[in-house]
C-alpha positions as CSV (number, residue, x, y, z in Angstrom):
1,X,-21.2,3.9,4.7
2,X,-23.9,2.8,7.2
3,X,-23.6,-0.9,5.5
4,X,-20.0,-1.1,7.0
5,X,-20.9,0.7,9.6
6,X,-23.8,-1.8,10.8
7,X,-21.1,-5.0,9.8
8,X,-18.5,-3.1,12.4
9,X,-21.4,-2.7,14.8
10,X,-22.1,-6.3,14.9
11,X,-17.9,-7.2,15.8
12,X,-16.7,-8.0,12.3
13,X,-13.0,-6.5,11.8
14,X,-12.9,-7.2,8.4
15,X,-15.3,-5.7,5.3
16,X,-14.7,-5.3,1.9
17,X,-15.2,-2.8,-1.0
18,X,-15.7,-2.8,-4.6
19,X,-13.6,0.3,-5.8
20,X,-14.0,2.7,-9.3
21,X,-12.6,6.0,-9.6
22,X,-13.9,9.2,-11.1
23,X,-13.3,10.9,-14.5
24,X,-10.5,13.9,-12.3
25,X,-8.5,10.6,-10.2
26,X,-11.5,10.1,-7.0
27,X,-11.5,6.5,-5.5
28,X,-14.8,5.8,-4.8
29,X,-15.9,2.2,-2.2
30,X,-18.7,1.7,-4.7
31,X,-19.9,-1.3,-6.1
32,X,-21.5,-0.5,-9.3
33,X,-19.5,1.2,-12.3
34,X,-23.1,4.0,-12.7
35,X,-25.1,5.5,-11.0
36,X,-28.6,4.6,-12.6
37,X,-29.3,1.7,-10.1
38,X,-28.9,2.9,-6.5
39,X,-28.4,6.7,-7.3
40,X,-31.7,6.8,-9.6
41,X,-29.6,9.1,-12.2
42,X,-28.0,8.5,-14.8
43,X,-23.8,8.7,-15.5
44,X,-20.7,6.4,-15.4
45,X,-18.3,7.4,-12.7
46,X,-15.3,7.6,-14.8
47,X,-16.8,9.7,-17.2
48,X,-17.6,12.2,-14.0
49,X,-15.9,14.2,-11.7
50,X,-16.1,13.9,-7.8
51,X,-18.0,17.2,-7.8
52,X,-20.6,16.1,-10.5
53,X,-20.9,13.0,-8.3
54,X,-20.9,14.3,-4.5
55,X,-24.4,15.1,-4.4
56,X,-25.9,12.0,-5.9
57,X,-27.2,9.6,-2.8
58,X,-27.0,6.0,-2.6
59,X,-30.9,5.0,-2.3
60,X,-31.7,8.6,-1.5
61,X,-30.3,8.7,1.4
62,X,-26.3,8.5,2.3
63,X,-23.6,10.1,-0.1
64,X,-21.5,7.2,-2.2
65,X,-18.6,7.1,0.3
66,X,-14.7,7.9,-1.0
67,X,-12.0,5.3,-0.3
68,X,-10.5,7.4,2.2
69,X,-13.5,7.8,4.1
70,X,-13.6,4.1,4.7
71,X,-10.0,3.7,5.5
72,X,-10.4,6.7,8.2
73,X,-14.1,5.7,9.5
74,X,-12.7,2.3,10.4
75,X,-9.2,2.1,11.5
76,X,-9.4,-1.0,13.3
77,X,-10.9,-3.0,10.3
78,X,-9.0,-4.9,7.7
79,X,-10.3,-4.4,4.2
80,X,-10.6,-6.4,1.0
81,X,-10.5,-4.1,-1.9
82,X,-11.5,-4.9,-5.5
83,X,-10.3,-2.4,-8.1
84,X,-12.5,-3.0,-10.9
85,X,-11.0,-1.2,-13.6
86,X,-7.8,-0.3,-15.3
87,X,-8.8,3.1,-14.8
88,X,-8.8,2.8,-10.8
89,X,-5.4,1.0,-10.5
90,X,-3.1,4.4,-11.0
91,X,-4.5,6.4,-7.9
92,X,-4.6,2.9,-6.2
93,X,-1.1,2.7,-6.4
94,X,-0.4,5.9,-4.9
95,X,-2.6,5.5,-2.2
96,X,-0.7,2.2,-1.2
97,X,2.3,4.1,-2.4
98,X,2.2,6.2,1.0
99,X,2.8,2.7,2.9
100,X,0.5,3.8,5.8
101,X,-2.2,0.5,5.0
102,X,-0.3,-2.0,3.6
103,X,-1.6,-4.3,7.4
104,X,-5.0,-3.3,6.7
105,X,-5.6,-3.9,3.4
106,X,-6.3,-7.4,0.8
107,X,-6.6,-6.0,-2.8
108,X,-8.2,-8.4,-5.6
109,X,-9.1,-8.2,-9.2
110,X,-10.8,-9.9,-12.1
111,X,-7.6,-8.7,-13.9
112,X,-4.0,-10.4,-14.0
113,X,-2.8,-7.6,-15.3
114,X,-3.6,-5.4,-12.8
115,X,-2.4,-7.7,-9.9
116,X,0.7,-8.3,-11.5
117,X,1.5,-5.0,-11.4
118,X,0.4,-4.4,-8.1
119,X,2.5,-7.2,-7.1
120,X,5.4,-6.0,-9.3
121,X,5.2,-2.5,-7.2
122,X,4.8,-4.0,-4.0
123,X,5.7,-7.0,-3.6
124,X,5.2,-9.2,-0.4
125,X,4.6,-5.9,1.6
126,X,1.0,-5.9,-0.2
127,X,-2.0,-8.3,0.3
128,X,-3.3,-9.7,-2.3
129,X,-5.8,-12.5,-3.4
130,X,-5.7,-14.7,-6.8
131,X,-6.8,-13.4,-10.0
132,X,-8.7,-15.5,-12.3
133,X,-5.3,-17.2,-14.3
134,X,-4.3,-18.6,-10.6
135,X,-7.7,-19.8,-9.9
136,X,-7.5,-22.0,-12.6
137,X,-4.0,-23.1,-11.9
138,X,-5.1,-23.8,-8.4
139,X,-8.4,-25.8,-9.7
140,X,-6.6,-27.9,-12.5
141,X,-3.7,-28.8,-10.1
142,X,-5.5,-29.4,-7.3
143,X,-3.4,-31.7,-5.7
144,X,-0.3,-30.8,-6.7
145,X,0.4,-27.6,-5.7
146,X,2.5,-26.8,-2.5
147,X,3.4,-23.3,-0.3
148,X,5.4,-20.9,-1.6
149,X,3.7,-21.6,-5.4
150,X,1.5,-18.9,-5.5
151,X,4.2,-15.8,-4.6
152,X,2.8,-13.1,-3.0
153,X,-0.4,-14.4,-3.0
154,X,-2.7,-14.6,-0.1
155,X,-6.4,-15.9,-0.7
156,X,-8.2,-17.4,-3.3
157,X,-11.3,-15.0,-3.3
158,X,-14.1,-17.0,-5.2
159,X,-17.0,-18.0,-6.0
160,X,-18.9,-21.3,-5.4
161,X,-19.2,-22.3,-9.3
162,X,-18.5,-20.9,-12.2
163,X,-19.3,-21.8,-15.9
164,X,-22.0,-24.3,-14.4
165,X,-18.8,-26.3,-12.8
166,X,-18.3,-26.4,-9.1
167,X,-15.3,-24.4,-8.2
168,X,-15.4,-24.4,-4.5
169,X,-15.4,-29.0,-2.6
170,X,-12.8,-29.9,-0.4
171,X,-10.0,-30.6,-2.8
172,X,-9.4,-27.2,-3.8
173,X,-9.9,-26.2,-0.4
174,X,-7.0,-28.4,0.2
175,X,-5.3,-27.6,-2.7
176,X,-5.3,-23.9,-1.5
177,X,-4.3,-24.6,2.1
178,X,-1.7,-26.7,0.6
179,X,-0.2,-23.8,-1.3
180,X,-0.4,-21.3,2.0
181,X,-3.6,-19.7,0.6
182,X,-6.7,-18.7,2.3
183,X,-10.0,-19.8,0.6
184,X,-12.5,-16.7,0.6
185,X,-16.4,-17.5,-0.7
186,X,-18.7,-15.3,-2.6
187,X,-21.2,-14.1,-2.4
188,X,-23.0,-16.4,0.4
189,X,-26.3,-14.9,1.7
190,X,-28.0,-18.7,2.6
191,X,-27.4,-19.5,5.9
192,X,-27.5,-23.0,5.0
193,X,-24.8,-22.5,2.6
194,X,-22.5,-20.9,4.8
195,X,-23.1,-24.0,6.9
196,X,-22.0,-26.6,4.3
197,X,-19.4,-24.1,2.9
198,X,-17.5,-23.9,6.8
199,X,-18.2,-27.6,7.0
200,X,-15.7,-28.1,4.2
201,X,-13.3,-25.7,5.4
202,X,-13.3,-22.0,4.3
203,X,-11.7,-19.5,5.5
204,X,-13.8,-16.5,4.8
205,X,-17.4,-15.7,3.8
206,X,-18.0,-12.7,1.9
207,X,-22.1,-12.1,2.6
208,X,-24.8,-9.0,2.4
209,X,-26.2,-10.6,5.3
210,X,-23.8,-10.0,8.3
211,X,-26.7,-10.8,10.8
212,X,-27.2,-14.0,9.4
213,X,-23.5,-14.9,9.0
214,X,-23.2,-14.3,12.8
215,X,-26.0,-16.5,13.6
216,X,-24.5,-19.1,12.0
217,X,-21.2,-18.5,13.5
218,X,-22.5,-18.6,16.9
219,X,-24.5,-22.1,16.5
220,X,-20.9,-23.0,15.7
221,X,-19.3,-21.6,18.5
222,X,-17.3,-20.4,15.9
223,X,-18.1,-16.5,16.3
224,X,-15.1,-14.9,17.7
225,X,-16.2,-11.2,18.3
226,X,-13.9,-9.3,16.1
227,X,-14.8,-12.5,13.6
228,X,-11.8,-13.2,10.9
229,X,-15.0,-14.1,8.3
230,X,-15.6,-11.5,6.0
């Protein structure tokens, strides 16, 4: 928590979340899928329950923060969730299935499958960004794709290369804003990166270095306060 806490701190509106959920139906904002490598112990989370997990701390220190927590610590802030599992997407549902976050919320996935049915349920009341069968639709098109394409679709989340080819240059940036879509970099912690990343036009950049990010912003005069970057 004191990592979204800090980004909030320094005027960002908008943070996102890696989310797994527990062995007894717990949403966890947690990036890893164990606990070995910030917790020091060992366990999967969805082989646990929230009680077996409560006490473990995230470097020592802070407890791994539930979903919830996030969503009420920060009711100002716009989040980008990523369920990572097929596992997490039932008790995402009925979270979004009480209809009080749907304007606070951009949910993405490395699964299709999960987004479709997200989108199935939801429809164009829920946010949410391109899974990795759009992406490649987007990047082989490039040119030829137009608004309203993508439905119910609302960022290309990415990262800068993948499989050793460039993903991210100006035609699929244009591609993207061709189609209505919002082009969203991962993750960007050079600052002179970020710089020839907003020279070509994105929209968002997701970093670990918020301070850094700002800097950048306000060379740019580009820094807003409540910044639309993530």
């Amino acid at each position: 928590m004191p990592a979204f806490q800090r980004a909030v701190d320094l005027g960002y509106i908008y943070l996102e979340t890696d989310v797994h959920v527990t062995a007894d139906g717990v949403l966890l904002a947690f990036h890893d899928d164990d606990l070995s490598r910030t917790c020091g112990r060992e366990g999967l989370i969805g082989e646990l329950n929230y009680d077996e997990i409560k006490t473990a701390r995230v470097n020592g220190l802070e407890p791994i923060p539930l979903l919830e927590d996030l969503l009420g610590s920060f009711p100002n802030a716009h989040i980008n969730i990523d369920c990572k599992s097929d596992q997490a997407l039932r008790p995402l549902i009925d979270r979004l299935s009480r209809g009080d976050i749907f304007d606070r919320v951009c949910i993405g996935s490395f699964s299709d499958k999960r987004l479709d049915e997200l989108r199935g349920r939801f429809g164009a009341r829920l946010c949410t960004s391109m899974g990795p069968r759009d992406v490649a639709k987007l990047r082989l098109g490039s040119w030829f794709r137009r608004r309203g394409e993508f439905e119910n679709i609302h960022a290309a989340q990415v990262p800068t290369s993948q499989g050793g080819l460039t993903l991210v240059n100006r035609s699929f940036i244009e591609a993207a804003h061709n189609a209505g879509l919002q082009v969203h970099v991962w993750t960007i912690d050079d600052e002179n990166e970020m710089t020839r990343l907003l020279d070509l036009g994105v929209d968002g950049i997701m970093t670990d270095r918020p301070e850094a990010l700002k800097q950048v912003l306000l060379a740019r005069n580009a820094w807003r306060g409540a910044s639309g970057i993530l």
